[in-house]
VEXROLO-812800 format. One line per 8 residues: number of its first residue (from 1); their letters; for each residue x, y, z of C-alpha. Coordinates in nm, 4 decimals. Last residue first. Example, Ala and Ser with C-alpha at 12.3 -4.5 7.8 and 13.67 -1.06 7.14 Angstrom:
// residues 2
2 = SA = 1.3670:-0.1060:0.7140 | 1.2300:-0.4500:0.7800
//
This chain:
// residues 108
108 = XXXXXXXX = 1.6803:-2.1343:-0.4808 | 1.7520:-2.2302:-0.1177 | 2.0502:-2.4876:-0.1757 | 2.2986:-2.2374:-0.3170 | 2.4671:-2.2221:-0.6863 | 2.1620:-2.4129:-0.7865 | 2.3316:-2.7557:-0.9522 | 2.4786:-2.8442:-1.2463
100 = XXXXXXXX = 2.6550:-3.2072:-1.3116 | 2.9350:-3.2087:-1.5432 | 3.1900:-3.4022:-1.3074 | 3.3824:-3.1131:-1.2259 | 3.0461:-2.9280:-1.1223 | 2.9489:-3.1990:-0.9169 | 3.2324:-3.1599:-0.6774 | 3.1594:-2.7548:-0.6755
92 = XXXXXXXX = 2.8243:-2.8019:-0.5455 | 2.9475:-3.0560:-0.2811 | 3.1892:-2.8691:-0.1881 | 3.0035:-2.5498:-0.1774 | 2.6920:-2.7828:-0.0203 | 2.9202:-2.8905:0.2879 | 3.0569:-2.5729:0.3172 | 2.8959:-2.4811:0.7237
84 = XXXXXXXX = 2.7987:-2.1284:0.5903 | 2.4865:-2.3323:0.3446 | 2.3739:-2.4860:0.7031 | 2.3485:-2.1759:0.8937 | 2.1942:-1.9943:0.5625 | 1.9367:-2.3064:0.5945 | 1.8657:-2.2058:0.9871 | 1.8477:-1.8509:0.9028
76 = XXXXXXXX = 1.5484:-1.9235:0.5949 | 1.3455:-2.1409:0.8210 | 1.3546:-2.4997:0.9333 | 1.6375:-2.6092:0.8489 | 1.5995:-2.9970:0.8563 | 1.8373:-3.1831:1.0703 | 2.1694:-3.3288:1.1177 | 2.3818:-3.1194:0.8983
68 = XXXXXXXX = 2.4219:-3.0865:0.5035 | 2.1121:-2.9345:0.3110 | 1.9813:-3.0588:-0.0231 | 1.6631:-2.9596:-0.2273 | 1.4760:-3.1874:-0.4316 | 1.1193:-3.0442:-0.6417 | 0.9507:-3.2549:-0.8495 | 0.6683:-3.2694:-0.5599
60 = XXXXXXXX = 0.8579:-3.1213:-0.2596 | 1.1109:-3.3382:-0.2033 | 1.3654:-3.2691:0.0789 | 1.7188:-3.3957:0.1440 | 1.8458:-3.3186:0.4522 | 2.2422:-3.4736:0.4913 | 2.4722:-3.5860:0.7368 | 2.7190:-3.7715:0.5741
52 = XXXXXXXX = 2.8048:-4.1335:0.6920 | 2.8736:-4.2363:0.3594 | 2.5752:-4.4951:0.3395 | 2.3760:-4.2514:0.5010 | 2.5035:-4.0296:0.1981 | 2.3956:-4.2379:-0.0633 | 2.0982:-4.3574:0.0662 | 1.9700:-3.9812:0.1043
44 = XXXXXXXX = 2.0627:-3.8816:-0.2761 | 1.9025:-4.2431:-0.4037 | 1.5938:-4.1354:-0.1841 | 1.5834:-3.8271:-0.3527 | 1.6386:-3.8796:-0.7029 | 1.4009:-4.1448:-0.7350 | 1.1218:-3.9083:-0.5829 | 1.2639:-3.6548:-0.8064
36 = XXXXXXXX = 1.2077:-3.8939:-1.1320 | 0.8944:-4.0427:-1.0127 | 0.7623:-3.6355:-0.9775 | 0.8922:-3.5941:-1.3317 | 0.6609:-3.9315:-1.4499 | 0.3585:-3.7284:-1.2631 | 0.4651:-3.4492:-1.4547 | 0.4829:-3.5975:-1.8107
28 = XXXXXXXX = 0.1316:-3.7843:-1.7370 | -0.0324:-3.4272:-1.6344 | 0.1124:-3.2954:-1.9340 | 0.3383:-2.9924:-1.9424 | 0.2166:-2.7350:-2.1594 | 0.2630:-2.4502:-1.9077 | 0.6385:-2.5779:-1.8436 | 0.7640:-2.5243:-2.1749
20 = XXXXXXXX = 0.6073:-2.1453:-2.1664 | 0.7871:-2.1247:-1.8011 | 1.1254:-2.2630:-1.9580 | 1.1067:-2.0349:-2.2721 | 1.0635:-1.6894:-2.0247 | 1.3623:-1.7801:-1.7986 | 1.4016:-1.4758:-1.5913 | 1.0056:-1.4260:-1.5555
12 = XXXXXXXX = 0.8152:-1.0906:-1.4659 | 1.1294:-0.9022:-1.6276 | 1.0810:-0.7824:-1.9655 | 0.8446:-0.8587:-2.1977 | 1.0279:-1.1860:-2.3074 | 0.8444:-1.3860:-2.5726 | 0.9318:-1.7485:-2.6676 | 0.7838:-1.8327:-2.9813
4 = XXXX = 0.5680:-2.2470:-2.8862 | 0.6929:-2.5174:-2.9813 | 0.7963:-2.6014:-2.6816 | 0.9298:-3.0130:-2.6901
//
């Protein structure tokens, strides 16, 4: 938990507390995050192979983004391409209802 007085001088950060929580992150805790995303993403891509979805799903450390089509985007048009399809609305919106928040779009 941060323990630590979250200060806010303005806008170098829009979530302040979270970057403060983040800087005392262990090296344990993060390794166990990085299990966590790792987990994440191979249950995201077995799910929808096993759906017949076409889906990228990228890990970058504890990072997992998601893209629907048949291949990576591989630069900032491609992923707009793949965001204007509305497979990650739908999906985006289908989590929603079930409690589940995601980034609005797939590149933040």
């Amino acid at each position: 938990m941060c323990t630590r007085p979250a200060r806010s001088r303005g806008t170098r950060l829009r979530r302040p507390r979270a970057s403060q929580c983040l800087s005392q992150l262990t090296p344990d805790a993060y390794e166990r995050l990085v299990g966590r995303a790792t987990i994440l993403a191979n249950g995201l891509r077995d799910a929808f192979a096993a759906a017949g979805v076409d889906a990228y799903v990228p890990r970058l450390g504890s990072l997992v983004g998601l893209f629907f089509g048949s291949h990576a985007p591989v630069d900032y048009d491609e992923a707009k391409v793949s965001v204007a399809a509305g497979g990650y609305p739908v999906f985006f919106h289908a989590m929603l209802d079930q409690g589940i928040a995601l980034a609005p779009v797939p590149t933040r």
